[in-house]
C-alpha positions as CSV (number, residue, x, y, z in Angstrom):
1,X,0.0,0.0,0.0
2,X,1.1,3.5,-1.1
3,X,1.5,5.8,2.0
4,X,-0.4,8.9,1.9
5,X,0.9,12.2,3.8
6,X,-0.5,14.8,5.9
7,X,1.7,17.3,6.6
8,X,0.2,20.0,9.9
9,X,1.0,23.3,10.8
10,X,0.2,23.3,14.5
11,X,-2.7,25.1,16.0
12,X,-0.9,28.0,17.7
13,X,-3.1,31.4,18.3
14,X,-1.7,34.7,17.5
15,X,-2.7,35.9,21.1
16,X,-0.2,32.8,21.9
17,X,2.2,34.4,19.9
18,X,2.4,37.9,20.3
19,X,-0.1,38.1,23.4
20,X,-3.6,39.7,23.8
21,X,-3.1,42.9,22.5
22,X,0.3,42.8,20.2
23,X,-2.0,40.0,18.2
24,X,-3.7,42.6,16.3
25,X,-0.1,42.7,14.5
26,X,0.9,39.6,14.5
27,X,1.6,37.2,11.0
28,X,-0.4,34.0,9.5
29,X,2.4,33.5,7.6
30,X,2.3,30.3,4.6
31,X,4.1,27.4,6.0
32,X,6.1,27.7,3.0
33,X,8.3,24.9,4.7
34,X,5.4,22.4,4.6
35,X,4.6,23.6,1.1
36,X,7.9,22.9,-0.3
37,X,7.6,19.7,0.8
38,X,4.5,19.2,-0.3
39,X,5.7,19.7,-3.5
40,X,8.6,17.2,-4.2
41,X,5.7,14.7,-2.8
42,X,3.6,15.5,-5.3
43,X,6.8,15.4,-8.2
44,X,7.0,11.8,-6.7
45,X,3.3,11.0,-7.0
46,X,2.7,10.3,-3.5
47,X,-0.8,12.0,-2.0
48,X,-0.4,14.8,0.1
49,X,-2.4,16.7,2.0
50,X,-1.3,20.4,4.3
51,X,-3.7,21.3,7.2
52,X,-2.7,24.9,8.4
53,X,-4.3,24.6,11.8
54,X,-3.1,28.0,12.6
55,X,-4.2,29.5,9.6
56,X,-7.9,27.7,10.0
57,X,-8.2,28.1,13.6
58,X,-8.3,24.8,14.7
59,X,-8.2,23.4,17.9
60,X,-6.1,20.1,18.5
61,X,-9.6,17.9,18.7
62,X,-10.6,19.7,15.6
63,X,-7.2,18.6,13.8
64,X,-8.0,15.1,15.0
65,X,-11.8,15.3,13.6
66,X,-10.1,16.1,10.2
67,X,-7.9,13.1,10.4
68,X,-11.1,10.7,11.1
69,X,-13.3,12.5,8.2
70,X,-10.2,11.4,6.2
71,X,-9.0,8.5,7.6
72,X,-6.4,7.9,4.7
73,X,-3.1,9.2,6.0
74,X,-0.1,6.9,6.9
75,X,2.3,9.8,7.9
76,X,1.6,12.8,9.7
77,X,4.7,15.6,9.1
78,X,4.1,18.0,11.5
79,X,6.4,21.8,12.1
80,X,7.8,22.6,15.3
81,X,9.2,25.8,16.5
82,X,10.9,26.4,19.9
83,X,7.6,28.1,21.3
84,X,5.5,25.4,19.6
85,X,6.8,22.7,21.8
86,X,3.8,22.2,24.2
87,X,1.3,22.3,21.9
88,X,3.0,19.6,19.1
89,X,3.4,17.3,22.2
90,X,-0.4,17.2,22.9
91,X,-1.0,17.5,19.0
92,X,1.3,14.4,18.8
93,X,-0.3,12.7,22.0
94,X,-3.7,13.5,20.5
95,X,-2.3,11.8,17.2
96,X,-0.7,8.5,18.2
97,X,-3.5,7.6,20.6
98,X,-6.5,7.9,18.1
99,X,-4.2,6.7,14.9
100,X,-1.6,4.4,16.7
101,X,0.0,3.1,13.4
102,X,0.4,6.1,12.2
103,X,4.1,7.7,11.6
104,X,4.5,10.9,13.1
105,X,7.5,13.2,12.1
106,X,8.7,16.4,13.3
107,X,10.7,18.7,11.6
108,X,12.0,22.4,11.9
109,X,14.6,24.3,13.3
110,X,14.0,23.0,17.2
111,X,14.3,19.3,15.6
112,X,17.8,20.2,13.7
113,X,19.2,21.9,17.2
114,X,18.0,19.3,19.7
115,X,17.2,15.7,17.3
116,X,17.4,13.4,20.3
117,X,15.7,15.1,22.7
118,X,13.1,16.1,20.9
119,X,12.5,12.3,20.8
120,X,12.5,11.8,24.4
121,X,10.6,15.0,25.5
122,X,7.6,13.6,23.2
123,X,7.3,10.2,23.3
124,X,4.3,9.7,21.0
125,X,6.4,11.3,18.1
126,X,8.2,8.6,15.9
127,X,11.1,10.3,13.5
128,X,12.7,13.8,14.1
129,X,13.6,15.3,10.4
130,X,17.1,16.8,10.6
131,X,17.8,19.7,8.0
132,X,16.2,20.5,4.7
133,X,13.3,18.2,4.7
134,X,12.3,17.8,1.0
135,X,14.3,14.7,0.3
136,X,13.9,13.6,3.8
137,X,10.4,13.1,3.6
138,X,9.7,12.2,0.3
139,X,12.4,9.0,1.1
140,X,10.2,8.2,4.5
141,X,7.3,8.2,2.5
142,X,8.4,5.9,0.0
143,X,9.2,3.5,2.8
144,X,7.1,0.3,3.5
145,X,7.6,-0.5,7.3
146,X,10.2,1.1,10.2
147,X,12.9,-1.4,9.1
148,X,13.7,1.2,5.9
149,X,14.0,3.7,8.3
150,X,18.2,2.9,9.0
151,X,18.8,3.9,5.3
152,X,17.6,7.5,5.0
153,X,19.9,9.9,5.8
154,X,19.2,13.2,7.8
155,X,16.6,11.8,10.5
156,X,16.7,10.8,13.9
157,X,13.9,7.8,15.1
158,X,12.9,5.6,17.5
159,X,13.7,1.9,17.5
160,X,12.2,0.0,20.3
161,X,13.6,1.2,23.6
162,X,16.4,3.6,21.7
163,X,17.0,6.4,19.5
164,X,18.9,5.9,16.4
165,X,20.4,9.3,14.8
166,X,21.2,8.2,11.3
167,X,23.9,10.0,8.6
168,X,23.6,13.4,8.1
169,X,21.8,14.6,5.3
170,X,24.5,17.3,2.8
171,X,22.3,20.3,1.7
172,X,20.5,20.6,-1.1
173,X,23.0,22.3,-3.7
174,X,20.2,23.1,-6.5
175,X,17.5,24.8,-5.1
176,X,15.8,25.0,-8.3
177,X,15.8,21.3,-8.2
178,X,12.7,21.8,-5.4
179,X,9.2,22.4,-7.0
180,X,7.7,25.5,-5.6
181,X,6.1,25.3,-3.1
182,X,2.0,23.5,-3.3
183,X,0.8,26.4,-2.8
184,X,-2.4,25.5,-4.2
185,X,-2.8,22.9,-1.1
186,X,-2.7,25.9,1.5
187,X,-5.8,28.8,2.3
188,X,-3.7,31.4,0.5
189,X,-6.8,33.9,1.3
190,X,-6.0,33.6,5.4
191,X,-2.5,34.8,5.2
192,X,-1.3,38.2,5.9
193,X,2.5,39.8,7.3
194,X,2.9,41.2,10.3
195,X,0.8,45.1,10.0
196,X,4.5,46.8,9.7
197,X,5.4,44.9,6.1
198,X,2.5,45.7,4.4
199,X,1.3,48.6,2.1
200,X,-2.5,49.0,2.1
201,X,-4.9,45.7,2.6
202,X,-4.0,43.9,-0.5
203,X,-2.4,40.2,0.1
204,X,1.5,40.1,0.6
205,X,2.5,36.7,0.0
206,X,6.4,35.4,0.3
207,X,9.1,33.9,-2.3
208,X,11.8,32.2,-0.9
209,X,15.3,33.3,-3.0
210,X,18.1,31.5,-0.8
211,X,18.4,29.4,1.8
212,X,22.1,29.5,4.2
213,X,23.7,32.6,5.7
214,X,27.6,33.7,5.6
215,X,27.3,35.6,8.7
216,X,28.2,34.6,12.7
217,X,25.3,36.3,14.8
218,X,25.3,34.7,18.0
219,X,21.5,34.4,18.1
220,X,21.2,32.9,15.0
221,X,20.5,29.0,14.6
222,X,21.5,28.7,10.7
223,X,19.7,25.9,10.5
224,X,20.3,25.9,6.2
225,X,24.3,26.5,6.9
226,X,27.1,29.2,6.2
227,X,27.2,28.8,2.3
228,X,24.4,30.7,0.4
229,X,22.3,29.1,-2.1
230,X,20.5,30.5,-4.5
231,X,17.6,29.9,-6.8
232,X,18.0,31.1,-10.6
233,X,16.8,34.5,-11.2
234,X,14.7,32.5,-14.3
235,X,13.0,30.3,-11.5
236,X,12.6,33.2,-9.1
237,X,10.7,35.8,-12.3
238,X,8.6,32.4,-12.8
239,X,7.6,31.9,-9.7
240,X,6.5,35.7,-9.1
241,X,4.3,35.4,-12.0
242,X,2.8,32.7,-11.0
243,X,1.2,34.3,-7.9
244,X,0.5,37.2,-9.5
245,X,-1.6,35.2,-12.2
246,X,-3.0,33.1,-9.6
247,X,-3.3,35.5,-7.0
248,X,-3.4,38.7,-8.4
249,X,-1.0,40.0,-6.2
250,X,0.7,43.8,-6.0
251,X,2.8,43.4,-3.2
252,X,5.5,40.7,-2.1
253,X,7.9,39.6,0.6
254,X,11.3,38.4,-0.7
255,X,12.5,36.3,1.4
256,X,16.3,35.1,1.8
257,X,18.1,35.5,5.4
258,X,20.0,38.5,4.0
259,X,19.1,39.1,0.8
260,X,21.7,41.4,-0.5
261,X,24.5,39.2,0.6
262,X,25.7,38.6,-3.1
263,X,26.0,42.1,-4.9
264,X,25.6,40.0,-8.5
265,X,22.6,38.1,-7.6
266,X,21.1,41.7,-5.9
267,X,22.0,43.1,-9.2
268,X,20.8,40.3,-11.5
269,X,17.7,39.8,-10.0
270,X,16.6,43.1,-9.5
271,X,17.8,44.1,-13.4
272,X,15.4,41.1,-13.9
273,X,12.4,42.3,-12.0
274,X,12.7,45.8,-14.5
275,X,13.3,43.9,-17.5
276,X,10.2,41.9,-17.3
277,X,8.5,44.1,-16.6
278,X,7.3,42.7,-13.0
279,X,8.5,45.7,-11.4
280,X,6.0,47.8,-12.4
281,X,2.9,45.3,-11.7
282,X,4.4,44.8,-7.6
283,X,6.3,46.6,-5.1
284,X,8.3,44.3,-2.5
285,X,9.9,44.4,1.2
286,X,13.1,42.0,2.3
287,X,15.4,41.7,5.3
288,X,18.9,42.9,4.7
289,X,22.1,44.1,6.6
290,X,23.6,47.6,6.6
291,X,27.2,46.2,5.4
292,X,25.7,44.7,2.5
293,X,24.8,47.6,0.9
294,X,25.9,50.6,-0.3
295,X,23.6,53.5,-2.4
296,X,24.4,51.6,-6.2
297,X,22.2,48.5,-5.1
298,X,19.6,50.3,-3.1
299,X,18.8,52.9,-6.1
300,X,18.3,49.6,-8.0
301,X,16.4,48.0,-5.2
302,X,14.6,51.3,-5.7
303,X,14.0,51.1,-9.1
304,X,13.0,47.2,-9.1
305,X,10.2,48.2,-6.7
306,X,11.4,47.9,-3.3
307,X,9.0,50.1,-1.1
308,X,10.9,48.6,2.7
309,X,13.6,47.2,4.1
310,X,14.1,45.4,7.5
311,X,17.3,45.7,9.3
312,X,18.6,44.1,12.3
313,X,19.8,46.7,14.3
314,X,19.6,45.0,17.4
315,X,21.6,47.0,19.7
316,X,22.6,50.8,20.4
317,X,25.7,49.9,22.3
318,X,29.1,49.1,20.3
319,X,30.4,46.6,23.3
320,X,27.0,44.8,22.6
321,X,27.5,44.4,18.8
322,X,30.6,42.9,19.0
323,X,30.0,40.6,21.8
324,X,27.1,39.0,19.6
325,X,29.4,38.9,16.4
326,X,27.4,41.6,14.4
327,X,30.0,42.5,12.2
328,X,28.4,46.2,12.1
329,X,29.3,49.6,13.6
330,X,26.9,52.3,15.0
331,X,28.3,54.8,12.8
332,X,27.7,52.3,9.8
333,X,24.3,51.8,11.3
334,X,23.5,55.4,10.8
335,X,25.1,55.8,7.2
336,X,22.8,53.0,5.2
337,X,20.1,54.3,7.4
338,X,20.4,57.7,6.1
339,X,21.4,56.5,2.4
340,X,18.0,54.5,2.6
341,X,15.8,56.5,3.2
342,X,17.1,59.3,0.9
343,X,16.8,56.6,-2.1
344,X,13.0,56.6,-0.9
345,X,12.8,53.1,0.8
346,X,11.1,53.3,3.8
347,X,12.8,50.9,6.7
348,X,11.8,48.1,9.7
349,X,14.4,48.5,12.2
350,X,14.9,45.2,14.9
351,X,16.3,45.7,17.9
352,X,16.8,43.2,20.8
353,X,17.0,44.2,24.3
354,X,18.5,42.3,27.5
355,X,21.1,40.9,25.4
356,X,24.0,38.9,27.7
357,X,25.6,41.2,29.9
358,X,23.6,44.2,28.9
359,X,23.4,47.0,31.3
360,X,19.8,48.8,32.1
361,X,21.8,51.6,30.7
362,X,22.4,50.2,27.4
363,X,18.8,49.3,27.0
364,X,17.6,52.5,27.2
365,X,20.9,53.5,24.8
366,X,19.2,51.2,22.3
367,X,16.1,53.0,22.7
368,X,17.4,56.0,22.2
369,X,19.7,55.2,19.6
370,X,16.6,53.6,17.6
371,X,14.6,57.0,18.0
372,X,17.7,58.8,16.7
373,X,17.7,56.3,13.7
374,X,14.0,57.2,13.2
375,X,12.7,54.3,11.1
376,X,9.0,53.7,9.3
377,X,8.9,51.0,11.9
378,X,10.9,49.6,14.7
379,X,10.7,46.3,16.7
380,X,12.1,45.7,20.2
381,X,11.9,42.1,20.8
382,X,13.3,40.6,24.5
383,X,16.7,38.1,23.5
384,X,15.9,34.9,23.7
385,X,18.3,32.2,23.7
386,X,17.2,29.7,21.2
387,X,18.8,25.9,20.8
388,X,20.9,25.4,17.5
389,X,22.5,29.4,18.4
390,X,26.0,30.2,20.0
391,X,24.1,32.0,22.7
392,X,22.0,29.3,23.4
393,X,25.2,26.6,24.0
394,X,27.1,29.8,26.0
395,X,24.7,30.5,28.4
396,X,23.8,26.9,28.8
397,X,27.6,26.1,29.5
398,X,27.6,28.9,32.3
399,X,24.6,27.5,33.5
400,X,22.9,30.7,33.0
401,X,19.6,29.5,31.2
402,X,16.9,29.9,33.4
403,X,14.6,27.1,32.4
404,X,14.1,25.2,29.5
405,X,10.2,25.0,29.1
406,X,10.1,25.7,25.5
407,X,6.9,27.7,25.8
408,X,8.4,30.4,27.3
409,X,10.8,30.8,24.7
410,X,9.2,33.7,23.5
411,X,10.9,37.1,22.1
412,X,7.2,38.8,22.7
413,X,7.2,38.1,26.5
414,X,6.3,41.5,27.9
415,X,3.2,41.4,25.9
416,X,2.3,38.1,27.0
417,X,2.0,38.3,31.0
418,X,3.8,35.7,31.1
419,X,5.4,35.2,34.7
420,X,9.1,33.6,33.3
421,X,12.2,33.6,31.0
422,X,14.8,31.3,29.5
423,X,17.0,34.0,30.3
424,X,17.8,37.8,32.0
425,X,21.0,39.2,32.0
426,X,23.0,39.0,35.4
427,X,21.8,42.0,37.7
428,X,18.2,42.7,35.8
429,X,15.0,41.1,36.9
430,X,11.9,40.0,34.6
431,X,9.9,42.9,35.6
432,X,12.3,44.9,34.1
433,X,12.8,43.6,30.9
434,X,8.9,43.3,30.1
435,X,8.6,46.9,31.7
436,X,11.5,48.2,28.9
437,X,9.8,46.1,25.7
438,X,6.8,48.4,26.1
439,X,8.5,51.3,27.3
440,X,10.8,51.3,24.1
441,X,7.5,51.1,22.0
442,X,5.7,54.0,23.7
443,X,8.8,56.5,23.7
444,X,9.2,55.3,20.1
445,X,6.1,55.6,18.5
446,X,4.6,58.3,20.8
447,X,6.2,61.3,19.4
448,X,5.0,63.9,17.0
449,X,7.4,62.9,14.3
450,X,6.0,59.7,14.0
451,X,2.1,61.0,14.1
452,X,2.9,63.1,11.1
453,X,4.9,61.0,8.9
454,X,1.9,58.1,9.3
455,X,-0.6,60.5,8.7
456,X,1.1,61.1,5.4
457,X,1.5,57.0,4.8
458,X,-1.9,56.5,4.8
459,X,-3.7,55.1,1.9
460,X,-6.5,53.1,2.3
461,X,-9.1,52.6,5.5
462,X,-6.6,49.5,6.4
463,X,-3.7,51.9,7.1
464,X,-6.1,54.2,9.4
465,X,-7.1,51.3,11.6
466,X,-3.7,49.5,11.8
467,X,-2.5,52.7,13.1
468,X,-5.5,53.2,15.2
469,X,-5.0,50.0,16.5
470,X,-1.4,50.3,17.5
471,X,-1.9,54.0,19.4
472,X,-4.8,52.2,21.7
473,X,-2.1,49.4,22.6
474,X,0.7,51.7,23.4
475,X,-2.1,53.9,25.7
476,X,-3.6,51.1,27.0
477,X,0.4,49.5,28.2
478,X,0.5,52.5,30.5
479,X,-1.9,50.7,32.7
480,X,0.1,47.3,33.2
């Protein structure tokens, strides 16, 4: 018998997310992970199915419902993320006592960082997927019984009473060698970006360009590795006008970890954008660094129909962006910021707060120092240590995690009442840090400067309640 797959996004809220009030803001984001996936099933003619629990609202009964309506799937693939943990162990619980022969997978980032554990914190799960899972999954479901499970590479499983980690899995080389992404199997009409990426109320739906990243951050996982892979700018143009034949899209997100981290890539693709003429149909926003860039590539970014860039700032203090290996300097900082915005491209700036060994003092340096940069929109997220990071083995080493319950591992704490932390700096308390993430957002956006240039953004009923919506958050934070 042929096996037939269902792969799950997990039924995590928004308010779970972000917390009551910053949900408003929050992403439903395609699993474009799951997608992917989905698609090099399909390319091997094996059924597949993706349930975007998240996207649908579903509740974990609900998901299990589905699954007896159905009642045709061998293997379940489900996502997990750090904060997802809880919620895929009762989702996997849930699973393997109504469906006992069915194989569950897990795959993502937390599975790459932690295979083995992952195995024995959820004992109802049967194979972790380590890496890139396209080839991965599409060789467990071509298997018959468990027994084929010792010849794929890249997974970690269970085999009666151990856990058998299996040869690792090299990266995919070709990235145009992976269908896009089955889109077609996902409710492309529930998705939206977070409020801040988005230009009006039309749909903003995301390309993946690359996968890998060249750079050291210490509170980045690179769960796709140091080299950079790219797709062909042929495949990426194709793939664009796909969705907006299928979609009738006007806006996108570009997605690669840092897209302008090849200048002849930056160059060909966004010459390639103009030349067919896509440039002028849809404007687009991407994540970038400010020593990638220089004002050459973003007049062409400009001209290709870039409308916003997001850049990780993360901290206003010098001794802070070396110690986390940002490569970057404050003054540098300031330069692309300026240089942007005078080649009309609006910015997203992240910053991180209660880094290690971060003083109260440079906290409120990094507030500052992001009102003196001034962006469209800025983020102050708490640090969180996540597994597969430097700063995640560091602080473990000096025993200086404070807990490893994966649901708190949360960058959106102080909007979530939640009463702990993985980690606070030595010297600062949680009360603190949660006070400071919604401190840094009222002394950001509260200021006249920011009233007036929004009032001159707006451009559809959308923009006046987003911003609406973010002023009665930032009054209403006052209060707690």
């Amino acid at each position: 018998m042929k096996n037939s797959v269902l792969l799950i996004n997990p039924p995590l809220s928004l308010e779970e997310r972000y917390g009551k009030e910053m949900a408003k803001f929050g992403a439903v984001t395609e699993p474009l992970g799951l997608a992917y996936i989905a698609g090099m099933l399909e390319k091997q003619k094996i059924h597949v199915a993706i349930l975007d629990a998240q996207a649908e609202k579903l509740s974990i009964m609900q998901v299990i419902d589905y699954m007896r309506t159905t009642n045709e799937y061998t293997i379940v693939g489900i996502t997990l993320l750090t904060p997802m943990h809880g919620v895929v162990k009762r989702l996997c619980d849930s699973i393997k006592q109504s469906f006992p022969q069915i194989l569950i997978v897990l795959g993502g980032p937390h599975c790459t960082a932690l295979k083995e554990q992952v195995l024995k914190e959820i004992g109802s799960a049967d194979v972790v997927c380590i890496g890139e899972g396209e080839i991965t999954m599409t060789a467990i479901a071509g298997t018959v019984n468990k027994n084929d499970l010792q010849d794929i590479e890249g997974i970690c499983y269970r085999e009666i009473d151990t856990i058998v980690t299996n040869k690792q899995r090299p990266f995919i080389n070709d990235l145009d060698s992976i269908p896009p992404p089955a889109r077609h199997l996902l409710p492309m009409q529930k998705y939206h970006l977070t409020a801040s990426r988005v230009s009006g109320g039309s749909y903003c739906p995301t390309i993946i360009v690359a996968r890998g990243c060249p750079f050291s951050c210490t509170y980045c996982s690179r769960i796709f590795g140091k080299s950079l892979r790219l797709h062909s700018i042929s495949r990426i143009l194709s793939e664009i006008q796909d969705l907006i034949s299928n979609y009738r899209i006007n806006q996108l997100n570009i997605e690669a970890d840092t897209l302008t981290a090849n200048k002849k890539f930056l160059s060909d693709l966004c010459h390639g954008l103009i030349e067919s003429g896509i440039s002028k149909k849809i404007k687009w926003t991407c994540e970038s660094r400010v020593d990638t860039v220089d004002e050459q590539s973003l007049r062409l970014m400009k001209e290709a129909g870039c409308w916003q860039i997001s850049y990780g700032v993360e901290t206003g203090s010098q001794r802070l962006l070396d110690k986390i290996n940002k490569g970057t300097t404050l003054a540098q900082i300031e330069e692309v910021f300026r240089l942007t915005k005078e080649c009309g491209i609006t910015i997203r700036g992240f910053f991180m707060l209660g880094l290690p060994d971060e003083t109260k003092e440079e906290s409120y340096a990094t507030i500052e120092f992001a009102k003196k940069l001034d962006p469209l929109w800025a983020q102050f997220t708490l640090t969180t240590p996540y597994p597969g990071t430097k700063m995640f083995a560091d602080l473990s080493e000096k025993g200086q995690i404070r807990n490893y319950n994966w649901d708190n591992y949360n960058t959106w704490s102080g909007w979530q009442g939640k009463t702990d932390i993985p980690f606070i700096p030595e010297g600062r308390s949680i009360e603190d840090l949660k006070y400071l993430q919604k401190l840094a957002m009222r002394k950001f956006y509260l200021r006249p400067i920011v009233a007036y240039r929004f009032a001159k953004t707006i451009h559809s009923l959308q923009d006046i309640n987003k911003y609406l919506n973010g002023l009665k958050i930032l009054i209403k934070s006052y209060k707690k």
